[in-house]
mmCIF file of the N, C-alpha and C atoms, coordinates in Angstrom:
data_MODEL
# 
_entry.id   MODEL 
# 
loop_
_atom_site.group_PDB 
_atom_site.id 
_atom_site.type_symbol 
_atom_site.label_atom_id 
_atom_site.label_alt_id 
_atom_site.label_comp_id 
_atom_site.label_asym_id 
_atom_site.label_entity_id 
_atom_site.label_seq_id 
_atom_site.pdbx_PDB_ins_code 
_atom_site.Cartn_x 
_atom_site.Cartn_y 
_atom_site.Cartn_z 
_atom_site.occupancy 
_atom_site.B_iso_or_equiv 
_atom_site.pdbx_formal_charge 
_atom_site.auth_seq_id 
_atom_site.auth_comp_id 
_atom_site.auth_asym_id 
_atom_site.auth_atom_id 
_atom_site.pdbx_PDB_model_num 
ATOM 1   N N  . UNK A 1 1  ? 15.713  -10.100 -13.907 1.00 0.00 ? 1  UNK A N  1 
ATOM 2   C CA . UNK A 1 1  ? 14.430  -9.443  -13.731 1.00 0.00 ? 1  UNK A CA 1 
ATOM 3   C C  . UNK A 1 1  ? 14.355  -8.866  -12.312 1.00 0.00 ? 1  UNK A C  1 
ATOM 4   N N  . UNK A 1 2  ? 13.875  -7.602  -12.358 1.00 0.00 ? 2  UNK A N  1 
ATOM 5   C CA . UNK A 1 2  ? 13.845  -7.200  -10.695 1.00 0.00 ? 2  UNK A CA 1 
ATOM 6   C C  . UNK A 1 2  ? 12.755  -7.672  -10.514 1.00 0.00 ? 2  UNK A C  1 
ATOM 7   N N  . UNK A 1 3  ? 12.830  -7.769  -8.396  1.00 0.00 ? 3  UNK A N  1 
ATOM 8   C CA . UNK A 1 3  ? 12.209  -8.173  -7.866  1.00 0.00 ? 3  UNK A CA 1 
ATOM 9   C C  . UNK A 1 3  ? 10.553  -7.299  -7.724  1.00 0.00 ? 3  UNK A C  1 
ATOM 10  N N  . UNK A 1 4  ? 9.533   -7.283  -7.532  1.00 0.00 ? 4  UNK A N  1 
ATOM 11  C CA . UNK A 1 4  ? 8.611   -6.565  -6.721  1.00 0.00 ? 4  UNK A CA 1 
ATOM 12  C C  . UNK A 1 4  ? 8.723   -5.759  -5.628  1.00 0.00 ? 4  UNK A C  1 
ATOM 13  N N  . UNK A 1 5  ? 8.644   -5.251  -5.379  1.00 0.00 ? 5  UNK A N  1 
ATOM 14  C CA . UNK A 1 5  ? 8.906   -4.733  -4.018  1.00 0.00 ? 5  UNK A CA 1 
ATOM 15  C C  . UNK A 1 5  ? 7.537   -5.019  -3.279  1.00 0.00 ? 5  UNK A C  1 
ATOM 16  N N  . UNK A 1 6  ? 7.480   -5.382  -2.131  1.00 0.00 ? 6  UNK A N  1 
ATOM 17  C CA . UNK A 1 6  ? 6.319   -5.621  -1.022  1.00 0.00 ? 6  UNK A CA 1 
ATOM 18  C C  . UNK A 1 6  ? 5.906   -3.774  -0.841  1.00 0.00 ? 6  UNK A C  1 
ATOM 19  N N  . UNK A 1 7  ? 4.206   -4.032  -0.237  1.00 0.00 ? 7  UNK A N  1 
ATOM 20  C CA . UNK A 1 7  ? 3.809   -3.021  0.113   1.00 0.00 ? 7  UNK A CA 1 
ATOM 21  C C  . UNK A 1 7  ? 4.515   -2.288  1.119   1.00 0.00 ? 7  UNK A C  1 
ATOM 22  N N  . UNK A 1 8  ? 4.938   -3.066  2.253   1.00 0.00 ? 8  UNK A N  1 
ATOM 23  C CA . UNK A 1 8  ? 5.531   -2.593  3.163   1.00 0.00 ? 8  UNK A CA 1 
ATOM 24  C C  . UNK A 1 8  ? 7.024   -1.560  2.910   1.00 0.00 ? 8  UNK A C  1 
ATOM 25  N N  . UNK A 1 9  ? 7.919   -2.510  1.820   1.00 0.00 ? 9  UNK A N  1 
ATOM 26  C CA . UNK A 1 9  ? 8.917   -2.153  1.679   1.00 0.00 ? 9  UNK A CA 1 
ATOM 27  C C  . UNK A 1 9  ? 9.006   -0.541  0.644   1.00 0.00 ? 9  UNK A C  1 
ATOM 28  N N  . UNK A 1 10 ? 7.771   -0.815  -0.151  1.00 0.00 ? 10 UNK A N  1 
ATOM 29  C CA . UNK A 1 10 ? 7.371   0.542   -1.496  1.00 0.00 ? 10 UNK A CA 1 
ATOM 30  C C  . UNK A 1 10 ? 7.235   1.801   -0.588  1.00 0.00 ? 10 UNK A C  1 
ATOM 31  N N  . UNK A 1 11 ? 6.394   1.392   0.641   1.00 0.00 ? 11 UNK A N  1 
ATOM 32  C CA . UNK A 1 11 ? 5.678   2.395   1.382   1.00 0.00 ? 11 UNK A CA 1 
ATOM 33  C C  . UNK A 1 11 ? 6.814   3.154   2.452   1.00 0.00 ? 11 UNK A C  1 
ATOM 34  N N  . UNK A 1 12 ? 7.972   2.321   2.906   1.00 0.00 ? 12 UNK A N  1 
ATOM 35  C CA . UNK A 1 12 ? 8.977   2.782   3.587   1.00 0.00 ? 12 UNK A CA 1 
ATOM 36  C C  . UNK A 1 12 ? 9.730   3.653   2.289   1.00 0.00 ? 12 UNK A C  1 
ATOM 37  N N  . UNK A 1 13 ? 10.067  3.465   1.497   1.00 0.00 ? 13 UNK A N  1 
ATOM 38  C CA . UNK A 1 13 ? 10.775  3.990   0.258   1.00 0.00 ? 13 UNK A CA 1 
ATOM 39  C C  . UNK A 1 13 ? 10.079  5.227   -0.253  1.00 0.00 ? 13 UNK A C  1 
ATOM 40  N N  . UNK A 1 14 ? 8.758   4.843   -0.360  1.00 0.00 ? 14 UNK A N  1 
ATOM 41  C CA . UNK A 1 14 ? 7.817   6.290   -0.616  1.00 0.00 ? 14 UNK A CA 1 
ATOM 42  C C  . UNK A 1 14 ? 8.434   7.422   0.794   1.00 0.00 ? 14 UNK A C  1 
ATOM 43  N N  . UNK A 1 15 ? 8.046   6.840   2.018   1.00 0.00 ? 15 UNK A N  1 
ATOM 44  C CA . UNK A 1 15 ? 8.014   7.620   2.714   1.00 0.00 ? 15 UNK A CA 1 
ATOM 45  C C  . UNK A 1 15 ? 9.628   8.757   2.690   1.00 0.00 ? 15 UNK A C  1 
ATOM 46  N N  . UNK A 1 16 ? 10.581  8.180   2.841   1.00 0.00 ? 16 UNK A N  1 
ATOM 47  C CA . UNK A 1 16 ? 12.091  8.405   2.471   1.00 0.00 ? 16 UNK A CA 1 
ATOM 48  C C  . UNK A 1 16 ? 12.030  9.454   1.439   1.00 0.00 ? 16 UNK A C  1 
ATOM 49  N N  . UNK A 1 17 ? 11.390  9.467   0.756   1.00 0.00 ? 17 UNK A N  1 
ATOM 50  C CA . UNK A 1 17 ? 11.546  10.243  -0.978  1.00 0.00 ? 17 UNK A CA 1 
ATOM 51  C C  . UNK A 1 17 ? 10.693  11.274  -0.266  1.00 0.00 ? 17 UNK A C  1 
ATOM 52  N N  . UNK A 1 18 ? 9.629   11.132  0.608   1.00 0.00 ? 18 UNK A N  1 
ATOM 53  C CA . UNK A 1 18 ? 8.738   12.242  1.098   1.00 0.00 ? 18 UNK A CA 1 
ATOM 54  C C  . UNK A 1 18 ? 9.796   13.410  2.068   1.00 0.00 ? 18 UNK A C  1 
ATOM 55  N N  . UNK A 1 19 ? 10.506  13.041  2.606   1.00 0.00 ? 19 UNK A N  1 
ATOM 56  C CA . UNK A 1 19 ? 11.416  13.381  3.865   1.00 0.00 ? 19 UNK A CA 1 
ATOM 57  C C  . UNK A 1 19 ? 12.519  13.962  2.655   1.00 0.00 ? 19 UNK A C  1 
ATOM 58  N N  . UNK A 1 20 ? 13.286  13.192  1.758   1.00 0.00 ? 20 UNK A N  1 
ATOM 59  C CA . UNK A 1 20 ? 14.079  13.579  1.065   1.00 0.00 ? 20 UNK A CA 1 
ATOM 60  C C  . UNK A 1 20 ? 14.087  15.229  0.313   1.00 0.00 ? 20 UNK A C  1 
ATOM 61  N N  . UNK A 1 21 ? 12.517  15.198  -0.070  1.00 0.00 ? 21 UNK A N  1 
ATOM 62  C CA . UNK A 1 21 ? 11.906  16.299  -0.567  1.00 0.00 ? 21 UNK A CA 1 
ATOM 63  C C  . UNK A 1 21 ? 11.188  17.230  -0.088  1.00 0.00 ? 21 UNK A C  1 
ATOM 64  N N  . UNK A 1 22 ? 11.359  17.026  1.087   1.00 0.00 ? 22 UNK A N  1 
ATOM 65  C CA . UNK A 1 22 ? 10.836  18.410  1.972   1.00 0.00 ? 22 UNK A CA 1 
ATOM 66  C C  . UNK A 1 22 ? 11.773  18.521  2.821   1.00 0.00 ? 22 UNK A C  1 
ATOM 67  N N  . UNK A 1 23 ? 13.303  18.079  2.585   1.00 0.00 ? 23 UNK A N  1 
ATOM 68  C CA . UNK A 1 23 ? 14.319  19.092  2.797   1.00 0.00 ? 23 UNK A CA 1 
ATOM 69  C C  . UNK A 1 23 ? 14.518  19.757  2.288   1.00 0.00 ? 23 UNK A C  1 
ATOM 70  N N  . UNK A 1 24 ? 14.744  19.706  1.015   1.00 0.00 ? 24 UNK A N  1 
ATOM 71  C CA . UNK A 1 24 ? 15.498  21.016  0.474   1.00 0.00 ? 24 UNK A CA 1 
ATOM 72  C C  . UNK A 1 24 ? 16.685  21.030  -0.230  1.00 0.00 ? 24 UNK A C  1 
ATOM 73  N N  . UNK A 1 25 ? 17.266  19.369  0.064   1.00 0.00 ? 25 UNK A N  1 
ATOM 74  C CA . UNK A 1 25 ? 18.763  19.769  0.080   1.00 0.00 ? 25 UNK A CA 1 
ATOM 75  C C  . UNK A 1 25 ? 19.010  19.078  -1.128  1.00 0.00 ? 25 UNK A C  1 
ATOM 76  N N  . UNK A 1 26 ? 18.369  18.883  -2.003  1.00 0.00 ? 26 UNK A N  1 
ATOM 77  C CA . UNK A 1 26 ? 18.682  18.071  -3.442  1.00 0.00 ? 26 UNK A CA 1 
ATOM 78  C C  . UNK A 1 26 ? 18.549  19.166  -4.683  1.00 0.00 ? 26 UNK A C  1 
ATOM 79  N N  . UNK A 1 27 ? 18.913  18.882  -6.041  1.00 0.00 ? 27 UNK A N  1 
ATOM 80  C CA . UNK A 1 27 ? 18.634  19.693  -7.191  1.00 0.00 ? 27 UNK A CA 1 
ATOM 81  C C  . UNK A 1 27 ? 17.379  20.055  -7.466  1.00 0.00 ? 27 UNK A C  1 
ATOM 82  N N  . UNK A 1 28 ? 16.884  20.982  -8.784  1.00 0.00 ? 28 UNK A N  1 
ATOM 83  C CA . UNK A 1 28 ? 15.366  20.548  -9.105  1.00 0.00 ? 28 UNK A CA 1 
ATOM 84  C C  . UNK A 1 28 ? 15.492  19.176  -9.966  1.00 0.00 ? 28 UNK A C  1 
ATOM 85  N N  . UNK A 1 29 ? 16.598  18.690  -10.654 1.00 0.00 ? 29 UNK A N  1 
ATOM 86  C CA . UNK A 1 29 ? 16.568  17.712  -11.351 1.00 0.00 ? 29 UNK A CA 1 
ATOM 87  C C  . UNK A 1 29 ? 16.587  16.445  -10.556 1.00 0.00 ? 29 UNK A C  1 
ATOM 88  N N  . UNK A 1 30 ? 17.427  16.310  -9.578  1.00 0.00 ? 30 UNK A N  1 
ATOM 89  C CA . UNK A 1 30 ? 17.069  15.154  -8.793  1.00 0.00 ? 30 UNK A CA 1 
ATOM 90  C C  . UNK A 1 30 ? 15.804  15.107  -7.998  1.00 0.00 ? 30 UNK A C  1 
ATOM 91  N N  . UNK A 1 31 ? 15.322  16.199  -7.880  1.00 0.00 ? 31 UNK A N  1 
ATOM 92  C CA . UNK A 1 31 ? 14.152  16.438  -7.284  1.00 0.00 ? 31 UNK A CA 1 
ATOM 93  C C  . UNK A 1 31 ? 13.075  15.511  -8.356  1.00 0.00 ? 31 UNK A C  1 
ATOM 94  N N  . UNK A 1 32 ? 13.055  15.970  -9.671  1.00 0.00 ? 32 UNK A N  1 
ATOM 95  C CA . UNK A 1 32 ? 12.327  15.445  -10.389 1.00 0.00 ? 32 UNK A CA 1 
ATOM 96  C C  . UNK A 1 32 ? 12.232  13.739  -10.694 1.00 0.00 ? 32 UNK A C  1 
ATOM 97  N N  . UNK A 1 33 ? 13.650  13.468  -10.710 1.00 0.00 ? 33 UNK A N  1 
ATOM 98  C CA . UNK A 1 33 ? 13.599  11.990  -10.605 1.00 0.00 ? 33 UNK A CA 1 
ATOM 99  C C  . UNK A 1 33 ? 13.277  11.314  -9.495  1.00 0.00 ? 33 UNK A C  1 
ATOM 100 N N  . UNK A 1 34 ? 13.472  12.124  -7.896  1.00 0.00 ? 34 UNK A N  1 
ATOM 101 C CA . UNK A 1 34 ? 12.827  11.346  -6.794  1.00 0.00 ? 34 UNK A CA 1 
ATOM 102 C C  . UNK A 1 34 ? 11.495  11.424  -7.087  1.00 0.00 ? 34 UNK A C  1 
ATOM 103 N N  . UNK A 1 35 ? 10.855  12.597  -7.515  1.00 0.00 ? 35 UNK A N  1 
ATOM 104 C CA . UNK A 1 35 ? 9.328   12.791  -7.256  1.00 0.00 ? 35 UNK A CA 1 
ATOM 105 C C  . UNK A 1 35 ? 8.823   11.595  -8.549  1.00 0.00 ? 35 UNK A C  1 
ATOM 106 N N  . UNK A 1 36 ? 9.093   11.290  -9.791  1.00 0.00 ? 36 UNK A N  1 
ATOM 107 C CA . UNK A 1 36 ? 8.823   10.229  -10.298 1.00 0.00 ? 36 UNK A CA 1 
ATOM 108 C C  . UNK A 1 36 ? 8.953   8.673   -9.684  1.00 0.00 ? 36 UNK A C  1 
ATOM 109 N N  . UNK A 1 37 ? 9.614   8.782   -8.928  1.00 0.00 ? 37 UNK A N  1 
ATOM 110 C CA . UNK A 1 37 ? 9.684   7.141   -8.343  1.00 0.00 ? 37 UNK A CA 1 
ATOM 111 C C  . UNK A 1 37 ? 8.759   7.198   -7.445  1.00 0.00 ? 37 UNK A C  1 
ATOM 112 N N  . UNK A 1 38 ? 8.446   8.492   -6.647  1.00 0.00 ? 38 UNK A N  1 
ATOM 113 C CA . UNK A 1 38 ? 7.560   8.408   -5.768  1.00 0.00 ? 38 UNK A CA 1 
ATOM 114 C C  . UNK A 1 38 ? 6.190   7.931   -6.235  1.00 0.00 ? 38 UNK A C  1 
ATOM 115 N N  . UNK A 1 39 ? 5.611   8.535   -7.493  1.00 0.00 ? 39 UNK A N  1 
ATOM 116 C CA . UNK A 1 39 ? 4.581   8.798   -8.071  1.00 0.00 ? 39 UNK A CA 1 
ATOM 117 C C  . UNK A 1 39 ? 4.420   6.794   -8.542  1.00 0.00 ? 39 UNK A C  1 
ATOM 118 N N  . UNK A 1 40 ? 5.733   6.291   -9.104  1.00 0.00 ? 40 UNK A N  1 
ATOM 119 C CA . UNK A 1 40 ? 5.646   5.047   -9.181  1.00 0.00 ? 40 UNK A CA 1 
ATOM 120 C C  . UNK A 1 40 ? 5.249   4.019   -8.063  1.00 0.00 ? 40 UNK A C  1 
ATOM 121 N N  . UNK A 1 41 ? 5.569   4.616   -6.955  1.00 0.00 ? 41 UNK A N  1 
ATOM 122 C CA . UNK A 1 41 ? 5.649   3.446   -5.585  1.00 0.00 ? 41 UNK A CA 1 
ATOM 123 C C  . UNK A 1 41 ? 4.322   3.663   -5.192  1.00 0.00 ? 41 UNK A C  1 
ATOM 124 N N  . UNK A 1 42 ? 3.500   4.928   -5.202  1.00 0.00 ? 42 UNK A N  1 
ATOM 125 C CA . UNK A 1 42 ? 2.497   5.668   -5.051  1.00 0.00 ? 42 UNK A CA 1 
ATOM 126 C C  . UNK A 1 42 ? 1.410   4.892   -5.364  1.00 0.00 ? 42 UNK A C  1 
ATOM 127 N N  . UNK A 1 43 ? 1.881   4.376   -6.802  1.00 0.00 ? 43 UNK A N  1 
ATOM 128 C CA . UNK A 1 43 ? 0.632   3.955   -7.790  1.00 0.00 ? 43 UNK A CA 1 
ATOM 129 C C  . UNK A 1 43 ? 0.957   1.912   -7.392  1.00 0.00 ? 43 UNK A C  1 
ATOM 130 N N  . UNK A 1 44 ? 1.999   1.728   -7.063  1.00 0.00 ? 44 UNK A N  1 
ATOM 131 C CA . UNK A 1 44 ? 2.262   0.291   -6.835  1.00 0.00 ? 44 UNK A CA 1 
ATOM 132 C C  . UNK A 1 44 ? 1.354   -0.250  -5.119  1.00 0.00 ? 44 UNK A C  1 
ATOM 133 N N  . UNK A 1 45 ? 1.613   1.065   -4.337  1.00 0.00 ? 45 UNK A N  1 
ATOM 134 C CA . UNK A 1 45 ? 1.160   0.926   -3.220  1.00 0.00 ? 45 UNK A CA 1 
ATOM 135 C C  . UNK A 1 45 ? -0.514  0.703   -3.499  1.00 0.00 ? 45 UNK A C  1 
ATOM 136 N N  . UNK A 1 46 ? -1.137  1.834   -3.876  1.00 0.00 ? 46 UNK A N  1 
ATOM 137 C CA . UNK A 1 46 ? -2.524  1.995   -4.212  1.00 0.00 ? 46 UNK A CA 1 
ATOM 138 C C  . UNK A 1 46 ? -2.957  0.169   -5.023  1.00 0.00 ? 46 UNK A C  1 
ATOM 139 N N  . UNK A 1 47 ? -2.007  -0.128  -5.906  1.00 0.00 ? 47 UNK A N  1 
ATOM 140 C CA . UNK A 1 47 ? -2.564  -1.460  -6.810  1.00 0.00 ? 47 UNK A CA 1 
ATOM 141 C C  . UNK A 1 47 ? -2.514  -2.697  -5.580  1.00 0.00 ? 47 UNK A C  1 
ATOM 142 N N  . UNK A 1 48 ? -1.709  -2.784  -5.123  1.00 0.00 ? 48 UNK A N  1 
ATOM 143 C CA . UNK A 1 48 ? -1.762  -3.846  -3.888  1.00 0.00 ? 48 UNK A CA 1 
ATOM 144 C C  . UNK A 1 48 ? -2.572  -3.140  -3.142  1.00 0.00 ? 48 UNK A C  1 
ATOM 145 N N  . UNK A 1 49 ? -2.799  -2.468  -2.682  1.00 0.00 ? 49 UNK A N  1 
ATOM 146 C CA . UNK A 1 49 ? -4.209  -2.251  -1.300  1.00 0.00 ? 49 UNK A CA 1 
ATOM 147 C C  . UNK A 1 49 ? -5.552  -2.610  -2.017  1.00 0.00 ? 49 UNK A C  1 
ATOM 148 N N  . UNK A 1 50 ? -6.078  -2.109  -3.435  1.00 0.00 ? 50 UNK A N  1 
ATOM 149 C CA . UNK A 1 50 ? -6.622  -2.399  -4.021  1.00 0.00 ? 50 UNK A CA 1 
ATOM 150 C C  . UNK A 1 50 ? -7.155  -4.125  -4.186  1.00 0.00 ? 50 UNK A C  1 
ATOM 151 N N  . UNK A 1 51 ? -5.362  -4.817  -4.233  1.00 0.00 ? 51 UNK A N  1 
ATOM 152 C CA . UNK A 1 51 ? -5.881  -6.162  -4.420  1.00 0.00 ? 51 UNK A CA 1 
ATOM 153 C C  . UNK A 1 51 ? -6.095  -7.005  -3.629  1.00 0.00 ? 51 UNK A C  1 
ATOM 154 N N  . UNK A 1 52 ? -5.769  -6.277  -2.624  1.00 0.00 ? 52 UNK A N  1 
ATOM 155 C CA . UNK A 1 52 ? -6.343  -6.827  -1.089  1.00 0.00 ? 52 UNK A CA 1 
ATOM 156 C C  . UNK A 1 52 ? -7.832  -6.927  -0.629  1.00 0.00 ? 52 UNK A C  1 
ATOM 157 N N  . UNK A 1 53 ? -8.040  -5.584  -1.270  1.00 0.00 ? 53 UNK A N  1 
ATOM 158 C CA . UNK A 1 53 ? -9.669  -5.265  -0.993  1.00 0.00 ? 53 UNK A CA 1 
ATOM 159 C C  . UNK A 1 53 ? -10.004 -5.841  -1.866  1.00 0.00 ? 53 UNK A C  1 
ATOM 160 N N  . UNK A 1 54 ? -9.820  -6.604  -2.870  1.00 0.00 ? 54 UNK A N  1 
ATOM 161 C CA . UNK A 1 54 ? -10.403 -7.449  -3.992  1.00 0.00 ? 54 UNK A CA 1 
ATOM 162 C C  . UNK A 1 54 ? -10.637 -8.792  -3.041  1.00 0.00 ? 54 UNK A C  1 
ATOM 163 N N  . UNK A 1 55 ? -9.314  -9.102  -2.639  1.00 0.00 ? 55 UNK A N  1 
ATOM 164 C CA . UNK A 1 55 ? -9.205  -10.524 -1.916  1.00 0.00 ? 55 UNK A CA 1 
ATOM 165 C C  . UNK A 1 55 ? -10.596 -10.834 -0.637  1.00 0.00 ? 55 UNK A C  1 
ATOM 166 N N  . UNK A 1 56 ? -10.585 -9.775  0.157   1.00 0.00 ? 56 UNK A N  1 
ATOM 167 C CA . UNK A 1 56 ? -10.742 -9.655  1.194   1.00 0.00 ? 56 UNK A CA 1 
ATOM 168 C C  . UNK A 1 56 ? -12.720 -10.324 0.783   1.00 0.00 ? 56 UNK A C  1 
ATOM 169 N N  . UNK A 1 57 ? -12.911 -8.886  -0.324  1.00 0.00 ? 57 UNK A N  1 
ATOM 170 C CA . UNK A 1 57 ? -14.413 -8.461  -0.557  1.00 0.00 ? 57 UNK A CA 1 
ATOM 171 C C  . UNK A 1 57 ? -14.597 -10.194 -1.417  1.00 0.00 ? 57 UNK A C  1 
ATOM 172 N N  . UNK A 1 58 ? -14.144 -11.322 -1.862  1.00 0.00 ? 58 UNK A N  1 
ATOM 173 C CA . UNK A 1 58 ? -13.937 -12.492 -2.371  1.00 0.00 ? 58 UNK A CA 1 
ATOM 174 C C  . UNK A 1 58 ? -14.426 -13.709 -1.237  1.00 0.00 ? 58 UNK A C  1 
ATOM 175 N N  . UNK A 1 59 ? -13.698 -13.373 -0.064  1.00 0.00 ? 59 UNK A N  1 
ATOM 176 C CA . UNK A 1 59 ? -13.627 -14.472 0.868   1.00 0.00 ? 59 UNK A CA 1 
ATOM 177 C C  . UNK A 1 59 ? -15.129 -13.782 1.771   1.00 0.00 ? 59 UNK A C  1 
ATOM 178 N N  . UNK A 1 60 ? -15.100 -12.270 1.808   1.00 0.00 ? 60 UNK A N  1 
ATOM 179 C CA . UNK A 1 60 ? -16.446 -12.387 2.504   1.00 0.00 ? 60 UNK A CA 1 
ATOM 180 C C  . UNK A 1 60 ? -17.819 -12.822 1.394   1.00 0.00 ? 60 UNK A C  1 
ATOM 181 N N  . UNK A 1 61 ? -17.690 -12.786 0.131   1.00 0.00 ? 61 UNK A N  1 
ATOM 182 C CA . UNK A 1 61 ? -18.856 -12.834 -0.400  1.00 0.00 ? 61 UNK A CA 1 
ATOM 183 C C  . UNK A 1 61 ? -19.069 -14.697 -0.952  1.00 0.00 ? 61 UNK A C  1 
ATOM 184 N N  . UNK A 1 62 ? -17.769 -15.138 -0.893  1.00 0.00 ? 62 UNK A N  1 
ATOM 185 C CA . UNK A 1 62 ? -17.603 -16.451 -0.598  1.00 0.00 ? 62 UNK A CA 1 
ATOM 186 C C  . UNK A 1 62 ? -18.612 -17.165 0.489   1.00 0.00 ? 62 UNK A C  1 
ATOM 187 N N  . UNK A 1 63 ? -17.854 -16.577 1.608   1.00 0.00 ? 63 UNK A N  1 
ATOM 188 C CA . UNK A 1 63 ? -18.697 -17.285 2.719   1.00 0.00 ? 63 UNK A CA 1 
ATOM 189 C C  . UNK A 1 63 ? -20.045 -16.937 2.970   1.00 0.00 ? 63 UNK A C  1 
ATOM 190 N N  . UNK A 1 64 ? -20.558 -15.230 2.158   1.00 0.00 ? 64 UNK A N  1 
ATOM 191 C CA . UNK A 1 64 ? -21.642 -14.768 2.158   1.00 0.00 ? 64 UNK A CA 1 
ATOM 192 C C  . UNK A 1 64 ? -21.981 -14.495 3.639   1.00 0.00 ? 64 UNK A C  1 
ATOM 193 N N  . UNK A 1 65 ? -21.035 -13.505 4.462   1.00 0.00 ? 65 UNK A N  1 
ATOM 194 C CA . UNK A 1 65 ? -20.866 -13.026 5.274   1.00 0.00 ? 65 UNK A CA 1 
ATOM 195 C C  . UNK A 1 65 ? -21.048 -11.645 5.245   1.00 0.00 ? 65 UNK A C  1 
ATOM 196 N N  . UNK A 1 66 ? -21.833 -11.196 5.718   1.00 0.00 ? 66 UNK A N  1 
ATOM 197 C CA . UNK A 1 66 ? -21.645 -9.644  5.560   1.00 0.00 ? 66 UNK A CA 1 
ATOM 198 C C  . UNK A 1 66 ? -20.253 -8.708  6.891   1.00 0.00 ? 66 UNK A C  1 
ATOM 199 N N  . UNK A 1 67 ? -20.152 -7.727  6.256   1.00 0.00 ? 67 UNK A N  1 
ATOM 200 C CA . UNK A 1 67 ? -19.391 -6.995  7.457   1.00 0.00 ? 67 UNK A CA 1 
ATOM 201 C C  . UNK A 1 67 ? -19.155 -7.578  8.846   1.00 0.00 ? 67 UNK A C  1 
ATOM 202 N N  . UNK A 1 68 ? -20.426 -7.055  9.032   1.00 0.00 ? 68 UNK A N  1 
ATOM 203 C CA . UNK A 1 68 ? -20.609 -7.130  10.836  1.00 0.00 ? 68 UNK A CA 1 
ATOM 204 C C  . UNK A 1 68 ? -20.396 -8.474  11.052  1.00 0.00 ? 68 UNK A C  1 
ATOM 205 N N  . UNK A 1 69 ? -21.075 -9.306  10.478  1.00 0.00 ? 69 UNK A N  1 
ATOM 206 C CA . UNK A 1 69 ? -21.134 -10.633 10.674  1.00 0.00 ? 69 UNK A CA 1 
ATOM 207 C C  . UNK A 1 69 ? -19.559 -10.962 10.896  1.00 0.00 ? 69 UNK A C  1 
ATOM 208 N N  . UNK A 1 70 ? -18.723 -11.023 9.737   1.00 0.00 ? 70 UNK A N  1 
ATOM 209 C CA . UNK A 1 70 ? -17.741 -11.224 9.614   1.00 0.00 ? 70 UNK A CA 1 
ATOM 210 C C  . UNK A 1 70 ? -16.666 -10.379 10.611  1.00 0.00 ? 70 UNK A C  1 
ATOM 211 N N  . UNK A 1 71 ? -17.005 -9.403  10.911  1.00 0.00 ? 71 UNK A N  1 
ATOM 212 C CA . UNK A 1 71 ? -16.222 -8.676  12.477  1.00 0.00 ? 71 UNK A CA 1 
ATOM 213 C C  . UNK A 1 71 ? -16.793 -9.660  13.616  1.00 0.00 ? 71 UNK A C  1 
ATOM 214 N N  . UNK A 1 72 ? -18.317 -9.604  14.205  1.00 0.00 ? 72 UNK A N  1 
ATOM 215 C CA . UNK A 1 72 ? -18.472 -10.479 15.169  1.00 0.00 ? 72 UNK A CA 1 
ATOM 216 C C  . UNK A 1 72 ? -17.903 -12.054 14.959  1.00 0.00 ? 72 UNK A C  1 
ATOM 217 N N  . UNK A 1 73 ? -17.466 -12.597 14.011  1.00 0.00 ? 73 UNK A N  1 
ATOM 218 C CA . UNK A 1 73 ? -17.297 -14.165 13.725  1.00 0.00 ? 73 UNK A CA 1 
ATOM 219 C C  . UNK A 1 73 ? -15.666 -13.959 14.138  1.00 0.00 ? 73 UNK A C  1 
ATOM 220 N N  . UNK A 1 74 ? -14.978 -13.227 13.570  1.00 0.00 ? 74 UNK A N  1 
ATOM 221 C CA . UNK A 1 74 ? -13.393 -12.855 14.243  1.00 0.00 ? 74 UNK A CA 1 
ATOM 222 C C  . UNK A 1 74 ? -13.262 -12.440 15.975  1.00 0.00 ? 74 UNK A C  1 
ATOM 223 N N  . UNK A 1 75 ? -14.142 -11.802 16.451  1.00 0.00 ? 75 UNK A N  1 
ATOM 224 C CA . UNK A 1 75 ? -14.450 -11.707 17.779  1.00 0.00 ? 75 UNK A CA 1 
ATOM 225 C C  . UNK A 1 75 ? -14.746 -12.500 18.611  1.00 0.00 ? 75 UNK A C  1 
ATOM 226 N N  . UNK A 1 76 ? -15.238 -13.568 18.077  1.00 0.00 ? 76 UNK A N  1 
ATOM 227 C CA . UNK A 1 76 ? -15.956 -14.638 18.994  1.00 0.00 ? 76 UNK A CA 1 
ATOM 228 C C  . UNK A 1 76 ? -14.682 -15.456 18.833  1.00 0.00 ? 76 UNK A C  1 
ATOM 229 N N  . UNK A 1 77 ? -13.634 -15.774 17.696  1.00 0.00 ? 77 UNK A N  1 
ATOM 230 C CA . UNK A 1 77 ? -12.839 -16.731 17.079  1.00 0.00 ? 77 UNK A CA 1 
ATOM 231 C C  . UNK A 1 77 ? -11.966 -16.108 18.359  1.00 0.00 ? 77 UNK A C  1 
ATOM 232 N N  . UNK A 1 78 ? -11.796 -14.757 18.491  1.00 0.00 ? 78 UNK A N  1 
ATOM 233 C CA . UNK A 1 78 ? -10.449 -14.186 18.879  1.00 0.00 ? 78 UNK A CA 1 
ATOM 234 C C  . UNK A 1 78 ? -10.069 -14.683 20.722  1.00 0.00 ? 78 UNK A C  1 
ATOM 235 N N  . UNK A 1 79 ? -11.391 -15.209 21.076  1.00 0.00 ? 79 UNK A N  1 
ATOM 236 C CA . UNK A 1 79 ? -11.834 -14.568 22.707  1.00 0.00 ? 79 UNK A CA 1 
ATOM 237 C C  . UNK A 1 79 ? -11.616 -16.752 23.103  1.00 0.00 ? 79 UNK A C  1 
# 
């Protein structure tokens, strides 16, 4: 079974396929198969940021912290 790829690692790989394809120097057919993986890593990237902001919007409504609150409470933690 393949692995996942991390956001970090999808987003370096996206970027590569971006550079790859605004050279110039590939087919239209390989072109087409980079631009599909892109469109895949694209949509993998977007689902993890997504589930972050799921996580995130969880632990503040958990603690029933709003925003600010929750910026000044990291500020005061940080100092």
């Amino acid at each position: 079974m393949k692995k996942e790829l991390s956001f970090e690692n999808a987003l370096k790989r996206l970027e590569e396929i971006v550079g790859t394809l605004e050279s110039g120097n590939i087919t239209l057919e390989e072109s087409l198969i980079v631009y599909q993986e892109g469109v895949m890593l694209s949509k993998l990237c977007n689902d993890k940021l997504k589930e972050a902001e799921g996580k995130v919007m969880k632990i503040i409504n958990k603690d029933e912290l709003s925003y600010e609150e929750f910026s000044l409470q990291n500020n005061v933690e940080e100092r």
